[in-house]
C-alpha positions as CSV (number, residue, x, y, z in Angstrom):
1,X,0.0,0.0,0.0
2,X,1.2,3.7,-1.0
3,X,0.1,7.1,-0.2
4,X,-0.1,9.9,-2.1
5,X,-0.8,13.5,-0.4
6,X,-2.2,16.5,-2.4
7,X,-2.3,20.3,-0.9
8,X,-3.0,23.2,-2.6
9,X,-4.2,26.3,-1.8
10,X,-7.4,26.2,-4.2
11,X,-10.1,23.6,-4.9
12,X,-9.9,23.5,-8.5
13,X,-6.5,22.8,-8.2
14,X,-6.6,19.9,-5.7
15,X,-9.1,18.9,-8.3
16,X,-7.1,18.9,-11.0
17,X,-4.0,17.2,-9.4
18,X,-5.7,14.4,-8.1
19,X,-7.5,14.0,-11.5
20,X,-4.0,13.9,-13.1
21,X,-2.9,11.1,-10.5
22,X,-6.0,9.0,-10.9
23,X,-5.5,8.6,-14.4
24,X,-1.7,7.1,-13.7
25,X,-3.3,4.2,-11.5
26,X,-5.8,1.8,-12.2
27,X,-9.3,1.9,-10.5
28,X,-8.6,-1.8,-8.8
29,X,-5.9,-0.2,-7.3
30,X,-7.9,2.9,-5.6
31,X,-8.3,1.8,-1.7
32,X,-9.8,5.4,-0.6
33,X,-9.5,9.0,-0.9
34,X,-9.4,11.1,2.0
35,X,-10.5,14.8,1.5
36,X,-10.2,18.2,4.4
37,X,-10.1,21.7,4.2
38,X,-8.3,24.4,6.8
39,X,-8.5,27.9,7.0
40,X,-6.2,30.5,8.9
41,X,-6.2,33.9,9.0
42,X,-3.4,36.1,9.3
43,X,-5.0,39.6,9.9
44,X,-5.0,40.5,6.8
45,X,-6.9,38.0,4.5
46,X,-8.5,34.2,5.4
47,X,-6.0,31.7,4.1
48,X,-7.7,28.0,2.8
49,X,-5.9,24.7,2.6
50,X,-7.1,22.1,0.1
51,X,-5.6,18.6,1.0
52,X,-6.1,15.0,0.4
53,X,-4.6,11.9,0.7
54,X,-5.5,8.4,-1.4
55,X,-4.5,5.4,-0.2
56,X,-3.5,2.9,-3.0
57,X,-2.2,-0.4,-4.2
58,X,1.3,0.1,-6.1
Protein backbone atom coordinates (compact mmCIF):
# COMPACT_ATOMS: atom_id res chain seq x y z
CA UNK A 1 0.00 0.00 0.00
CA UNK A 2 1.21 3.70 -1.04
CA UNK A 3 0.12 7.08 -0.17
CA UNK A 4 -0.13 9.89 -2.12
CA UNK A 5 -0.79 13.49 -0.38
CA UNK A 6 -2.22 16.47 -2.42
CA UNK A 7 -2.28 20.29 -0.88
CA UNK A 8 -2.98 23.19 -2.64
CA UNK A 9 -4.20 26.34 -1.83
CA UNK A 10 -7.42 26.21 -4.24
CA UNK A 11 -10.07 23.61 -4.91
CA UNK A 12 -9.88 23.51 -8.53
CA UNK A 13 -6.46 22.81 -8.22
CA UNK A 14 -6.60 19.93 -5.68
CA UNK A 15 -9.12 18.94 -8.26
CA UNK A 16 -7.09 18.88 -11.02
CA UNK A 17 -4.02 17.23 -9.42
CA UNK A 18 -5.70 14.42 -8.14
CA UNK A 19 -7.49 14.00 -11.53
CA UNK A 20 -3.95 13.91 -13.13
CA UNK A 21 -2.92 11.14 -10.49
CA UNK A 22 -6.01 8.97 -10.90
CA UNK A 23 -5.53 8.63 -14.38
CA UNK A 24 -1.66 7.09 -13.70
CA UNK A 25 -3.26 4.17 -11.51
CA UNK A 26 -5.81 1.81 -12.18
CA UNK A 27 -9.34 1.88 -10.47
CA UNK A 28 -8.65 -1.81 -8.80
CA UNK A 29 -5.92 -0.23 -7.34
CA UNK A 30 -7.95 2.93 -5.65
CA UNK A 31 -8.29 1.77 -1.68
CA UNK A 32 -9.79 5.39 -0.60
CA UNK A 33 -9.54 9.03 -0.88
CA UNK A 34 -9.41 11.14 2.04
CA UNK A 35 -10.54 14.79 1.48
CA UNK A 36 -10.15 18.24 4.37
CA UNK A 37 -10.09 21.70 4.15
CA UNK A 38 -8.26 24.43 6.76
CA UNK A 39 -8.54 27.93 6.95
CA UNK A 40 -6.21 30.53 8.94
CA UNK A 41 -6.17 33.92 8.96
CA UNK A 42 -3.40 36.13 9.32
CA UNK A 43 -4.96 39.55 9.90
CA UNK A 44 -4.99 40.55 6.83
CA UNK A 45 -6.91 37.97 4.53
CA UNK A 46 -8.55 34.22 5.42
CA UNK A 47 -6.02 31.67 4.13
CA UNK A 48 -7.67 27.97 2.78
CA UNK A 49 -5.90 24.69 2.62
CA UNK A 50 -7.12 22.08 0.14
CA UNK A 51 -5.63 18.57 0.98
CA UNK A 52 -6.13 14.96 0.43
CA UNK A 53 -4.62 11.90 0.66
CA UNK A 54 -5.52 8.43 -1.40
CA UNK A 55 -4.49 5.37 -0.19
CA UNK A 56 -3.50 2.90 -3.03
CA UNK A 57 -2.19 -0.37 -4.22
CA UNK A 58 1.26 0.13 -6.11
Amino acid sequence: MKVKIFDESHELDLEEAINEFLETIEEKDLIEIRYAVSTMYDFKEQIYCYSALILYRD
